[in-house]
C-alpha positions in Angstrom: 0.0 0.0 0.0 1.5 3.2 -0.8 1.3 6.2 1.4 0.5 9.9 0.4 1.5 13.1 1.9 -1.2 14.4 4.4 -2.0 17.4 5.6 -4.0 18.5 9.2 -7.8 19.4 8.5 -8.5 22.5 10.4 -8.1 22.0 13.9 -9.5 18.3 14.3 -6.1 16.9 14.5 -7.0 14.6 11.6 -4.4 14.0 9.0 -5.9 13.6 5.4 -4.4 12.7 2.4 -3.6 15.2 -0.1 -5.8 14.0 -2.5 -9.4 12.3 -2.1 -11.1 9.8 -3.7 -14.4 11.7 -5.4 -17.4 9.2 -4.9 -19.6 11.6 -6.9 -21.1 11.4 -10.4 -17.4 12.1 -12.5 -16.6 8.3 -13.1 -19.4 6.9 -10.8 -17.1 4.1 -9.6 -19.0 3.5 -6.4 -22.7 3.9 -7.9 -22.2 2.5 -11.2 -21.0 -0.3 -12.9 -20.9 -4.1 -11.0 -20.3 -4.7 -7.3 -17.1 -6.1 -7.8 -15.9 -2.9 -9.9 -17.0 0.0 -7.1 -15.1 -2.9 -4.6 -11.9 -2.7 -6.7 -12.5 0.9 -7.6 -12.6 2.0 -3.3 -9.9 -0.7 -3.2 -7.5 1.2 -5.8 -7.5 4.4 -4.0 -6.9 2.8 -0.6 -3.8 0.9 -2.2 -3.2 4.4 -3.9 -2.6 5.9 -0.5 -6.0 8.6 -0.2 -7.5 8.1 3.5 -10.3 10.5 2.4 -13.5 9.9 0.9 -15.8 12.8 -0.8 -19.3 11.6 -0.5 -22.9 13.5 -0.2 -26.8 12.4 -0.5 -27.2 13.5 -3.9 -24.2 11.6 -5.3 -26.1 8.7 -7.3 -29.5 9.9 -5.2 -27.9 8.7 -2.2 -26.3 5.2 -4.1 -22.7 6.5 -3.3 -22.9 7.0 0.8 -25.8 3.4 0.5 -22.9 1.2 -1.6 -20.1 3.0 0.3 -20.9 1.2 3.7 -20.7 -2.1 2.3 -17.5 -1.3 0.2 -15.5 -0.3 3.6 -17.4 -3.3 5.5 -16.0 -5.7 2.6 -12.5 -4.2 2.6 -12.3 -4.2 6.7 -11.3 -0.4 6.3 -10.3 0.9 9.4 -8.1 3.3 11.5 -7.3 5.4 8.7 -10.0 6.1 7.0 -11.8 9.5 6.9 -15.1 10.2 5.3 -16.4 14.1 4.3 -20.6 14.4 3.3 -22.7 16.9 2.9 -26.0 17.4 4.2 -29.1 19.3 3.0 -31.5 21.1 4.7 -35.1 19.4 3.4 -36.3 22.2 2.1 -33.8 21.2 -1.1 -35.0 18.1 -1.8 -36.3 14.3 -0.8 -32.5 14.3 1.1 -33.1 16.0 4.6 -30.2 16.2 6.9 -31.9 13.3 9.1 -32.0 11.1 5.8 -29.0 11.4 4.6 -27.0 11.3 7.9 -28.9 8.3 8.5 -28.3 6.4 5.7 -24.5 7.4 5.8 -24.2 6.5 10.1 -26.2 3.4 10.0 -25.0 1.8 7.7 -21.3 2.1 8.9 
């Protein structure tokens, strides 16, 4: 496994990666394609060094956070691993900050 540079996020006293793996629409590894390709596709950028995953509710309508819990259960992720999401207020849409912090925190 190769290791990136990392760099503190604010004042958490986390250490993230200097690049994160983008679980969004551009590519749609983790909501697209077969189960083994998103596995191989998280698996890649662990291997690649990136401790930092990009996710929100509206990525894939909520497919990206849903299929990243069982990727990280699959690939015993731990320790290093940080996750970033974003939540919505309701009033934008069938993802309300309840839902979609949820979906994301139960399922992990």
């Amino acid at each position: 496994m190769t290791t990136l540079p990392t760099r503190p996020l604010g004042k958490t006293g986390l250490q993230i990666s200097e690049i994160v793996f983008g679980a969004g629409a551009v590519g749609g590894g983790v909501f697209r394609g077969e189960r083994d390709e998103r596995l191989e596709t998280v698996r890649h950028a662990r291997d690649g060094g990136s401790n930092w995953i990009d996710t929100a509710p509206g990525y894939g309508n909520g497919q990206s956070e849903e299929n990243l819990a069982w990727i990280l259960r699959d690939l015993d992720w731990q320790g290093g691993f940080k996750g970033s999401t974003q939540r919505v207020g309701e009033h934008q849409g069938s993802w309300g900050a309840r839902q979609g912090g949820r979906r994301w925190g139960s399922s992990c």
